[in-house]
N, C-alpha and C positions, 0 to 999 in steps of 0.2 A: 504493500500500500504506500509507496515510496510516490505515488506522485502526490500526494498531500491534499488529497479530493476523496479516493475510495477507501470507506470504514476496513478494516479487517474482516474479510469473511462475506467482504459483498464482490458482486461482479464489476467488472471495469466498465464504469458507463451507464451502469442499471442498478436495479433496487432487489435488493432478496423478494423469491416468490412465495413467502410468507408473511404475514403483519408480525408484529412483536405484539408477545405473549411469552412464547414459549423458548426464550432466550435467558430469561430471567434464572438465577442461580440454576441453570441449567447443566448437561452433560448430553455429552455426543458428540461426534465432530458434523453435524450439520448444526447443531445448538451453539456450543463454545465456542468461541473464535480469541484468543489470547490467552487460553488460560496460560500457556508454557512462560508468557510474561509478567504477569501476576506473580505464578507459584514463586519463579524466579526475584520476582522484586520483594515476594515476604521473606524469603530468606536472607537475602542482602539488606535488606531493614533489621533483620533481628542478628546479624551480625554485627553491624553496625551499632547496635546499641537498642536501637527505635522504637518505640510502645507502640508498634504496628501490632494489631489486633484484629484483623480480616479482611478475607477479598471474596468478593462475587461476581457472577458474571450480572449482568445490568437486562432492562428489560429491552433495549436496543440492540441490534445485535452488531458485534464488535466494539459494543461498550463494555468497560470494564468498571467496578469499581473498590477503592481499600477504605481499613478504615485505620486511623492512627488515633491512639490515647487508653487510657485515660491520663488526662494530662493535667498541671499544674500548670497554671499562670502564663508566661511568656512562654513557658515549656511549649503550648501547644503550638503557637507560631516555629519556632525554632524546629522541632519536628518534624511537622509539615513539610517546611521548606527541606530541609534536608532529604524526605522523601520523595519531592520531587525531582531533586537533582540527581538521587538513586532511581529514579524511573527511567530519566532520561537516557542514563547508563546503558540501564538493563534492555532499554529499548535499542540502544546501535549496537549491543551484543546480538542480538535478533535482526537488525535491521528492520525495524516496526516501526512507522511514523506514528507518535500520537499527540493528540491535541488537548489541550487544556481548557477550549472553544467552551462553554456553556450550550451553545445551539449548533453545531456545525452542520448539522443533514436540515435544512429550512423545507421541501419540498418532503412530503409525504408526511402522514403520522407516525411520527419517532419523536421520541422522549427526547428532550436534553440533558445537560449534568450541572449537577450542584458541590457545592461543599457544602451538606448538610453537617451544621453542628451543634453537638449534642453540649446542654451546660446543665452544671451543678454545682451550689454550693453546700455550705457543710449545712445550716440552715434547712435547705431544702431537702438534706438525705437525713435529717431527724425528723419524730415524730410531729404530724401537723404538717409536714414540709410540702403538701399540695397547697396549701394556700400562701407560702413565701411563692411559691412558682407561679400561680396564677395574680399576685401581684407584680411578678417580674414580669410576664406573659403584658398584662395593661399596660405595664413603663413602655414598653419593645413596640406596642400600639401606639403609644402615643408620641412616638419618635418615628413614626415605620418611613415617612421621605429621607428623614436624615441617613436612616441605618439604609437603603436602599441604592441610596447616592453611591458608600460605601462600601455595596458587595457586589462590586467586578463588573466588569465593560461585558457587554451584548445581552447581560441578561434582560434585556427587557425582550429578545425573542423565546428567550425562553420562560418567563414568570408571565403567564397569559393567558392563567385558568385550565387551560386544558394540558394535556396529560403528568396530569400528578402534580400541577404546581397550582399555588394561588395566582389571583391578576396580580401584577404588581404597584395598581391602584388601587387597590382596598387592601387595610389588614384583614386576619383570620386567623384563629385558633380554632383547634379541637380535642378530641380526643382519639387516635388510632384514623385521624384523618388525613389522606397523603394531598390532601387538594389545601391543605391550609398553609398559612404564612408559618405558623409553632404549633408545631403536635405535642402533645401530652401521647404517652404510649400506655396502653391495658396497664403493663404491668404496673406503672406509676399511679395511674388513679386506683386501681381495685389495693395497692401497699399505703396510698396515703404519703407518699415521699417518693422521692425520685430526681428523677431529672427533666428536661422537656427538651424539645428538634427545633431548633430554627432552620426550617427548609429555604431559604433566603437565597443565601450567598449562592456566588457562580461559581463551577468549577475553579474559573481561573483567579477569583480572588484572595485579597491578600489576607493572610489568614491573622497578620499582627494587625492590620486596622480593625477588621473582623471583630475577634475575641476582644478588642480593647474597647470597642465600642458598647459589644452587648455589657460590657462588664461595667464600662460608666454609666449608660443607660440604670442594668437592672438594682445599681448600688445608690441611685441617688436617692436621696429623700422629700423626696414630692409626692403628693396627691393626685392620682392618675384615674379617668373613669374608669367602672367598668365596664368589661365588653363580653357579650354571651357568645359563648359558645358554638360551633356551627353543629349542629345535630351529627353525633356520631353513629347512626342511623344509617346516612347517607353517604357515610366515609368510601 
């Protein structure tokens, strides 16, 4: 895929004769298309040192995605980037062009990519700790252009309501909802503490403006309305 146009696993010029569905943490070699780069890249992270913590295949196909943390503080930018620069790597060991594009396939229904990121305080993993998240959840609302501005070039093709993201002109939370701005996940609501997903940021954002941002956002001490929930019904 070296000329920097065809995903991994698609034809030269043409679109897979399947939709995506069944791509998604997938197996087969008509399904998976990078796994040999992934598997590769978790290793070189955990040599490396790196809190790299998983990979799967994406619901696009020749998308891939990992996950890096749990992390402290600047830790998690620091990271990040270092996992990037070991993808890169591991990607001209292979000779695999990859992009860090949030929308790169514009034409058909295919997903984009995010840096979804996952936050916790200490706060929020003790008891009661849904409602320190669901006041962090309103701060995050009541900021959502500023924080927007801040998480990476092109996503406005990809944050447009449709598949798996919210518009990028309305906030939204929920619960186990992949359509909103910040998910709350089962396991968090049905524990009472936890963490919550800002599905936001773009793949190719920077992960220290990022983190630093939600973290002034959900630390200040202001009065923030609230905002209901999107029915996780309809998730």
């Amino acid at each position: 895929n070296l000329d920097e146009r065809t995903p991994l696993g698609w034809p030269q010029g043409g679109m897979p004769s399947r939709p995506q569905g069944p791509y998604y943490c997938s197996v087969g070699p008509e399904n998976s298309f990078g796994r040999h780069v992934t598997d590769a890249l978790y290793k070189a992270c955990l040599y490396a040192g790196l809190e790299i913590s998983g990979t799967n295949g994406e619901v696009m196909p020749g998308q891939q995605e990992y996950q890096v943390g749990p992390c402290v503080g600047i830790d998690a930018g620091d990271q990040l980037m270092m996992s990037r620069y070991i993808l890169q790597r591991v990607c001209e060991d292979f000779q695999v062009y990859c992009t860090l594009h949030p929308k790169p396939i514009v034409e058909g229904d295919w997903n984009g990519a995010g840096m979804h990121t996952n936050v916790s305080t200490k706060a929020m993993r003790e008891d009661g700790g849904i409602e320190v998240i669901k006041t962090a959840i309103y701060k995050l609302g009541a900021k959502h252009s500023e924080h927007i501005a801040m998480y990476g070039t092109g996503n406005e093709l990809r944050l447009t309501g449709k598949f798996e993201t919210a518009s990028m002109d309305e906030f939204t939370f929920g619960v186990a909802n992949r359509g909103a701005s910040v998910r709350i996940g089962r396991d968090t609501e049905a524990d009472g503490k936890g963490y919550f997903e800002d599905r936001r940021p773009s793949s190719n954002c920077d992960p220290y403006l990022v983190s630093g941002k939600i973290m002034d956002t959900i630390m200040e001490d202001v009065d923030v309305p609230v905002i209901t929930p999107l029915n996780k019904d309809e998730a």
